[in-house]
N, C-alpha and C positions, 0 to 999 in steps of 0.2 A: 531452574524454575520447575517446579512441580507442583502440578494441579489437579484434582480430582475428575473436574471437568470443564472443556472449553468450548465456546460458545464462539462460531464462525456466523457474522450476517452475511451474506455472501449476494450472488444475482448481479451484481454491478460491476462488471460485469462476471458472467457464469466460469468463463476460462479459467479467469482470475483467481477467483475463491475456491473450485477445483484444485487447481496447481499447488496453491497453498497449504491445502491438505497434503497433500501430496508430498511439495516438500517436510513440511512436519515428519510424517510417517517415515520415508525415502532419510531425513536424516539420523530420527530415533533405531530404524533399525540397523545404524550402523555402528551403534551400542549395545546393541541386545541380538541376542538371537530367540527371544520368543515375541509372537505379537501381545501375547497376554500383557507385556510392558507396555507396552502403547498407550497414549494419550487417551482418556474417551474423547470424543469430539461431536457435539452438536452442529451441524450445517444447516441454518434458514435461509434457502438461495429464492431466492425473486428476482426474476429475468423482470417480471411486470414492473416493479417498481420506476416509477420514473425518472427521464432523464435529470439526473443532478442539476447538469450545465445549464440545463435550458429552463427549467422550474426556477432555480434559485434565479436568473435574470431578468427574468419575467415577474418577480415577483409571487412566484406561485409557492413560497415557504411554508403555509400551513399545511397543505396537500402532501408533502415529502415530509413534516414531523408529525403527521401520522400514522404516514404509513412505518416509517422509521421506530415509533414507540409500540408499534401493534408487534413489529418482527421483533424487535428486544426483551420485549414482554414476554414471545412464545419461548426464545431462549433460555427465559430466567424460570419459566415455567420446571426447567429441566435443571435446576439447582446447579447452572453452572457457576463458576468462581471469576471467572473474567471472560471479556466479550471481545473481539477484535471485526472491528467492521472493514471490508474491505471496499472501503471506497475514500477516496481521501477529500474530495470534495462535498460530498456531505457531511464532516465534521464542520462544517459551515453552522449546522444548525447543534453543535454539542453546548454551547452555552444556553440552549434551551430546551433541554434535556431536562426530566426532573432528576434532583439528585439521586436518588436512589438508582437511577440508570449511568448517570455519568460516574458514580463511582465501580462499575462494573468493567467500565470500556477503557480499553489501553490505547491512548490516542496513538493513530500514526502518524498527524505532522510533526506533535511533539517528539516522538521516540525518531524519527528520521533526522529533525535539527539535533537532536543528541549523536546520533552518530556523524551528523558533519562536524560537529566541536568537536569530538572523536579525531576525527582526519586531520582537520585543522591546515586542509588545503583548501586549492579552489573546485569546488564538486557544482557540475553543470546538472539545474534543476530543471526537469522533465514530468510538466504537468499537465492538467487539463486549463483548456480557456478560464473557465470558470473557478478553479482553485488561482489564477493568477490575476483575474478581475476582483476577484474577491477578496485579496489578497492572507488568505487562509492561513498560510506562514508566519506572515507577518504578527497575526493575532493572538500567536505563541509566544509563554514565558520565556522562552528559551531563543524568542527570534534577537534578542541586541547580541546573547555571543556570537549566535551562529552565522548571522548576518555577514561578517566578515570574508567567511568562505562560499557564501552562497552567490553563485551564478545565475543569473536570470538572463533569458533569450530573448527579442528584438519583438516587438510585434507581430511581423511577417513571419520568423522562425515558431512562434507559438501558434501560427496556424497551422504549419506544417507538423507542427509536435501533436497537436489535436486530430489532423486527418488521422496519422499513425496510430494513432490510441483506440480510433475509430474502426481503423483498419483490422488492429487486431482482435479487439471486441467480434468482428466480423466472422475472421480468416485464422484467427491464433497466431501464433508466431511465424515470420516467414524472415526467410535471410536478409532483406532490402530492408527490415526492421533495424536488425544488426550493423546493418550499412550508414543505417540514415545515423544512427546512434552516434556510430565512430567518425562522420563528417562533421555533425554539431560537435562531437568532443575538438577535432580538430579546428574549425572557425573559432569555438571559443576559449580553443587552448587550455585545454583540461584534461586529465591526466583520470580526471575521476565524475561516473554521475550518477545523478539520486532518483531513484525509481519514484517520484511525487504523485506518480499515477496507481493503483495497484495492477493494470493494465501491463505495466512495464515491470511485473513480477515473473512474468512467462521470460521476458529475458534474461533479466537479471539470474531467475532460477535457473535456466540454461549457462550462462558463466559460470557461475558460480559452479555447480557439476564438474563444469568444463575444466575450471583453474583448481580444483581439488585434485583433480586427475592429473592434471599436465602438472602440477607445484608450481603455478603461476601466481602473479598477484591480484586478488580480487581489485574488480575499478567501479563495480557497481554498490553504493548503498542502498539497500532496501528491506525496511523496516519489518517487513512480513521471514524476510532471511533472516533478521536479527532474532527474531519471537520465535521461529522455528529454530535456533543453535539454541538461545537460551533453553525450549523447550526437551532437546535433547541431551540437555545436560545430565 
């Protein structure tokens, strides 16, 4: 993939869309030895923005596709060629996007159900409340293949999956993150899971490092990993 210029909405949170760059650059320059190769990259982060989960259940939807087309709009201000929002529960409101935005934005629940048909095992799905009440995935052209492989957690385990999302928006990654990961992989017997959070990119991005180094096998999907290899390509 090569791009002129890319357009990060970032803020939801801050870590998250940080890290992201991060990986991006972290894996381009292990292709290049000058930065002058590098991506440009636009980052619009809004810590302000409000909370997805709790807006969209409340009903509070217009107030989030505002503020959501004010920040897209400042991106494309900057001619860039594709968008990636890093929040996966606010693709909630992409079908009411006007076109000219949605054709800009590389959706992540779509490009994540792509890589679990990819695997075509079972990959334990690690979301927010509100991507899972809302059933965000589900709304995907691609959710009848992917569906097959996809894992979803208990009511009770999805609160726990949300404290942690919480936690790290807070704290950033911390080990008992890693812990809680590999216990739900274990109850639900899975071998593989999907970063549905971008929250759960500080992880994944830490494996991922980790199993490049050690020649292990990746066990995390996460769609922001995938944009960043393509973009290193």
């Amino acid at each position: 993939m090569s791009l002129n210029a890319i357009g990060v909405f970032g803020g939801m949170g801050p870590l998250a869309s940080a890290k992201f760059i991060e990986t991006i650059y972290t894996l381009r320059m292990k292709k290049t030895s000058y930065e002058q190769e590098l991506p440009k990259i636009f980052l619009y982060s809004d810590p302000s923005f409000p909370d997805r989960t709790d807006y969209l259940l409340k009903g509070k939807e217009a107030v989030l596709l505002q503020k959501l087309c004010e920040g897209l709009d400042e991106l494309i201000k900057h001619e860039v060629e594709k968008i990636i929002i890093c929040c996966f529960t606010v693709h909630h409101l992409f079908p009411q996007l006007p076109k000219r935005l949605q054709e800009k934005i590389i959706s992540l629940p779509f490009l994540l159900l792509e890589e679990i048909i990819k695997c075509a095992q079972p990959v334990l799905l690690l979301c927010t409340k509100g991507t899972k009440i809302l059933k965000i995935f589900e709304a995907q052209k691609n959710w009848e293949k992917a569906s097959d492989y996809v894992v979803q957690v208990s009511d009770s385990d999805q609160v726990e999956i949300h404290k942690n999302i919480y936690e790290m928006k807070r704290f950033g990654l911390k080990e008992s993150i890693n812990d809680f990961v590999l216990s739900m992989m274990s109850k639900y017997n899975t071998r593989f899971w999907a970063a549905g959070c971008t929250e759960f990119h500080l992880l994944a991005a830490h494996q991922y490092h980790f199993c490049v180094s050690q020649a292990c096998k990746k066990k995390a999907i996460d769609p922001l990993i995938t944009i960043a290899e393509k973009l290193s390509m």
